[in-house]
C-alpha positions in Angstrom: -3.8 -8.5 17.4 -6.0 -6.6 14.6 -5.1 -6.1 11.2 -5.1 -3.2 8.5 -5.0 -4.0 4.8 -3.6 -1.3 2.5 -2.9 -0.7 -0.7 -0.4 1.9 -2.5 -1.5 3.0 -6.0 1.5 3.8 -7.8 -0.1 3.5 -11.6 -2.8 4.0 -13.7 -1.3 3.4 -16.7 0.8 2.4 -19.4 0.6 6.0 -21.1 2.0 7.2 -17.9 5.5 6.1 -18.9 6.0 6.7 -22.1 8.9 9.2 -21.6 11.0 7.5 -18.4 12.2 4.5 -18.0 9.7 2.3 -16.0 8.8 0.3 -19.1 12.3 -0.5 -20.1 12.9 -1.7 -16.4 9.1 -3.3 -15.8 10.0 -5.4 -19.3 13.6 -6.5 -18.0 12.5 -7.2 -14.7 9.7 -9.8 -16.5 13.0 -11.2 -18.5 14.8 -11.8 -15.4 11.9 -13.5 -13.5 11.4 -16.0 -16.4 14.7 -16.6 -17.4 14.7 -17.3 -13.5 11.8 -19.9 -13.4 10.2 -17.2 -11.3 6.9 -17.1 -13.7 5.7 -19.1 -15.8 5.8 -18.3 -19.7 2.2 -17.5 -19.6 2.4 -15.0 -17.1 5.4 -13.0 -19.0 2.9 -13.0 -21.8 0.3 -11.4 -19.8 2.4 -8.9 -18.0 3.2 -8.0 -22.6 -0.5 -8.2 -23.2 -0.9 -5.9 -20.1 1.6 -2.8 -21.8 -0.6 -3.2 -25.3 -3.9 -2.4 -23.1 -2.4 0.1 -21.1 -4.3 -0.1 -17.6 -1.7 -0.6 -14.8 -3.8 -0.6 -11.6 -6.0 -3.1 -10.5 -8.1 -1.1 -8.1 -11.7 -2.8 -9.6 -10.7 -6.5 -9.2 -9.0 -5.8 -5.7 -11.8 -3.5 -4.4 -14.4 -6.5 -5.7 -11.8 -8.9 -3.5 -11.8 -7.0 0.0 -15.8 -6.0 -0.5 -16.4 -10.3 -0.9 -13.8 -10.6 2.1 -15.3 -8.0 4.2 -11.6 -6.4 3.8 -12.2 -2.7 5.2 -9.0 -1.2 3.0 -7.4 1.5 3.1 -5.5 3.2 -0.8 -3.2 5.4 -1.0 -3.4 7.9 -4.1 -0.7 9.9 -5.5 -1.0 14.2 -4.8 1.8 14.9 -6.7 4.7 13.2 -9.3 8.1 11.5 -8.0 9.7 8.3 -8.2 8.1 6.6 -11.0 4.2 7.5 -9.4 3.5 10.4 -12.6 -0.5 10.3 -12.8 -1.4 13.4 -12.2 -4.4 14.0 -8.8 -6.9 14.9 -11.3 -6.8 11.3 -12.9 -6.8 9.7 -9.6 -9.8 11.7 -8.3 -12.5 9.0 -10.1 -10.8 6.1 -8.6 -10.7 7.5 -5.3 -14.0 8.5 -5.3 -14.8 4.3 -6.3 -12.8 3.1 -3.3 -15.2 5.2 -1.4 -18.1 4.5 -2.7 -17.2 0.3 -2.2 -16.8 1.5 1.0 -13.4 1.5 1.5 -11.3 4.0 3.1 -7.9 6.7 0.9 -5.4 8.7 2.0 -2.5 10.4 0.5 0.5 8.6 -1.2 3.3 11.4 -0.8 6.0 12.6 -2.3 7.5 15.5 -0.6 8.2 14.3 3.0 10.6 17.5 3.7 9.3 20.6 2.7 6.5 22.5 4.7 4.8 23.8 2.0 4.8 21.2 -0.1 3.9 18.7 1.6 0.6 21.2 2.6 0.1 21.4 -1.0 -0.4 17.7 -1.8 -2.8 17.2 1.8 -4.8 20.5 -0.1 -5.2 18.8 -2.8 -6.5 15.5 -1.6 -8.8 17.3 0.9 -10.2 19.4 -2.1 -11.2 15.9 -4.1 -12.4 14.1 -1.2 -14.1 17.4 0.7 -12.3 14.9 3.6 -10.4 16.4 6.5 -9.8 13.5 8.3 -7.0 10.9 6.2 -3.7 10.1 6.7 -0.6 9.1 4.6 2.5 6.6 3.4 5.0 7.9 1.2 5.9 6.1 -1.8 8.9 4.3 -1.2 8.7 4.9 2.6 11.1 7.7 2.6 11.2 10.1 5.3 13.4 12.1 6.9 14.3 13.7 10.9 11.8 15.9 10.0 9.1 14.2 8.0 6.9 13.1 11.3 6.6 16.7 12.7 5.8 18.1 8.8 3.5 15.8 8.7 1.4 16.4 11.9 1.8 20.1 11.1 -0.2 19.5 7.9 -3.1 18.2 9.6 -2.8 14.4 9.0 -4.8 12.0 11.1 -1.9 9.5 10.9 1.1 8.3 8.8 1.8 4.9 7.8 5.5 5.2 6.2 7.9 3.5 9.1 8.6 -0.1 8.2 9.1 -3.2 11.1 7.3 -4.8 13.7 7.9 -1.5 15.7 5.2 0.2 18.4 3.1 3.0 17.2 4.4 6.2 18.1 2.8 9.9 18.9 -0.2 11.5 20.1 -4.0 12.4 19.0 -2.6 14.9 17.5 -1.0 12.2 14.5 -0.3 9.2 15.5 3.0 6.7 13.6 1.7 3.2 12.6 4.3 1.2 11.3 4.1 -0.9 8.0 4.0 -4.1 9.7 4.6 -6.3 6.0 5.0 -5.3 3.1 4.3 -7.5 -0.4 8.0 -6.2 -2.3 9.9 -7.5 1.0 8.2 -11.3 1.0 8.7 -11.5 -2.9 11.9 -9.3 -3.6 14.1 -10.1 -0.6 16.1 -7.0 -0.9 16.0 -7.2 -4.9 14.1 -5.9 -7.5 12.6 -8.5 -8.8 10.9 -11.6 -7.5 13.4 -14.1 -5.6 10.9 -16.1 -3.3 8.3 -18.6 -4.7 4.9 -18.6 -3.6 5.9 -21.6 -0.7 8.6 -19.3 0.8 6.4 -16.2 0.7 4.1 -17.9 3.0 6.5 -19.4 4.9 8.7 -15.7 5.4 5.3 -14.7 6.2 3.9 -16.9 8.9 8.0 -15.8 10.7 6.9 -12.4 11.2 3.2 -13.0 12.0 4.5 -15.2 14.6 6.7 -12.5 15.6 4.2 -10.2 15.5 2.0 -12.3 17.8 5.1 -12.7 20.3 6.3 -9.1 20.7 2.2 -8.5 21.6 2.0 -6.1 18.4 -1.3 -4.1 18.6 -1.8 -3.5 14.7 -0.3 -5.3 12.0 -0.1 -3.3 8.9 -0.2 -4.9 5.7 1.0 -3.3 2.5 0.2 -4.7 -0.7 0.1 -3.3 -3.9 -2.8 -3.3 -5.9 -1.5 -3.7 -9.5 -0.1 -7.3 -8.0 -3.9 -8.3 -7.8 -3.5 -9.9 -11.3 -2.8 -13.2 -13.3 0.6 -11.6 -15.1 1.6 -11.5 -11.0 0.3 -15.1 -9.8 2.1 -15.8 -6.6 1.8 -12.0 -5.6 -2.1 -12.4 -6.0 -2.4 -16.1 -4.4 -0.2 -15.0 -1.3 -2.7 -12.3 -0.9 -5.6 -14.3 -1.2 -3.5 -16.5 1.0 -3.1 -14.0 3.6 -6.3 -12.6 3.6 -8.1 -15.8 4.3 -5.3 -17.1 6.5 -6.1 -14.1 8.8 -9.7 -14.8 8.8 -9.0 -18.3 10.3 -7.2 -16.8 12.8 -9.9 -14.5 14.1 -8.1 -11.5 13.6 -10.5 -8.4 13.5 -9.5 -6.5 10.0 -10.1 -2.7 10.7 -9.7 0.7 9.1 -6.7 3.2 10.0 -9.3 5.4 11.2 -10.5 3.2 13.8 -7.2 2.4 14.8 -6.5 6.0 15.1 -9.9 6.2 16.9 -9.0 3.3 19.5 -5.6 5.2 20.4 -7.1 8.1 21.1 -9.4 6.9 23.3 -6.7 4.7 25.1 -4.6 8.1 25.5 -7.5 9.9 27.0 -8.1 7.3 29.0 -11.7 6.8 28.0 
């Protein structure tokens, strides 16, 4: 089994938010987890001293993480606004040129995932920041539509990474279907929208489906995890990842790009 790290960048900041309500709901969801036992009193201060400094992404400390790791990952930037995700492309053009430069790999995290033309538009504009034709995508919040895949591989996309579930990859050379194999707001949330599951539980829900994983002979194991988690405020978020990370490593489970995934597949359907 090989493994792909990702990461979905749905913030940059604090500013961001000023006029919706993901404030409101980030500072009652903090209430909840306390009054809970979830976290820790110090970590509900952080995640307040976090909103007073304004930076909501953690795409520095978690690039420095995967480069130490030898974690080839792969972020997903925002093209357009929707759901919460409301920094505009320009402000995520410096970041995505960092992940490159660390040697990482980006692609697209889209919005539109049912109209031709816009979903053209957002690949345009990613393409025009990167000078990249060759990326893929996950919409935020994995939605998707009868539609969506054929859109998608219309629009020139190497690959898509939205279905969720220990489910076979699906499609051509053309664009190929990878499925989100785990994903970090399932282990935590459970269905919820805030945490539910400690640290212990995490790892054990976790070691299930890689066990699963390893019986039903799955080729890539996707892992989605969100890089704003990759902080103190969010402690069993960031250990589970460490967890995970290193936990893979013992297992001598290769950690590769999409693009070499995509690049294997396409070999194995030419039969070369």
């Amino acid at each position: 089994m090989k493994v792909i790290i990702s990461h979905d960048v749905d913030h940059l900041s604090v500013r961001e938010h000023l006029k919706d309500m993901i404030i409101p709901k980030f500072i009652a969801r903090a209430l909840i987890e306390r009054l809970t036992g979830k976290i820790s009193s110090g970590a509900f201060f952080r995640r307040m001293h976090g909103l007073i400094k304004g930076r909501w992404h953690r795409i520095p400390e978690l690039v420095k993480y995967n480069v130490i790791h030898g974690i080839p990952a792969t972020f997903f930037f925002g093209m357009a606004r929707g759901l919460g995700m409301t920094y505009r492309p320009e402000a995520a053009e410096s970041w995505i040129r960092y992940v490159q430069k660390h040697g990482m790999d980006a692609g697209v995290h889209g919005i539109c995932f049912s109209n031709d033309d816009l979903i053209r538009k957002e690949r345009e504009r990613f393409s025009r920041i990167t000078g990249n034709n060759r990326f893929g995508i996950r919409m935020h919040y994995l939605r998707k539509d009868e539609n969506t895949y054929r859109l998608l591989s219309r629009a020139g996309y190497l690959f898509d990474s939205t279905e969720y579930g220990l489910k076979p990859i699906t499609g051509h050379y053309e664009m190929w279907e990878i499925p989100v194999s785990l994903m970090d707001g399932v282990v935590f949330e459970a269905g919820r929208q805030w945490q539910v599951r400690n640290i212990e539980q995490a790892i054990l829900f976790t070691l299930e489906i890689l066990q699963e994983a390893v019986k039903r002979n799955i080729s890539y194991f996707v892992i989605l995890f969100h890089d704003r988690y990759f902080d103190p405020a969010f402690p069993d978020w960031m250990k589970w990842y460490q967890w995970l990370t290193v936990y893979i490593a013992e297992q001598g489970w290769p950690v590769i790009p999409f693009r070499q995934a995509v690049d294997e597949l396409n070999a194995k359907a030419k039969g070369t």
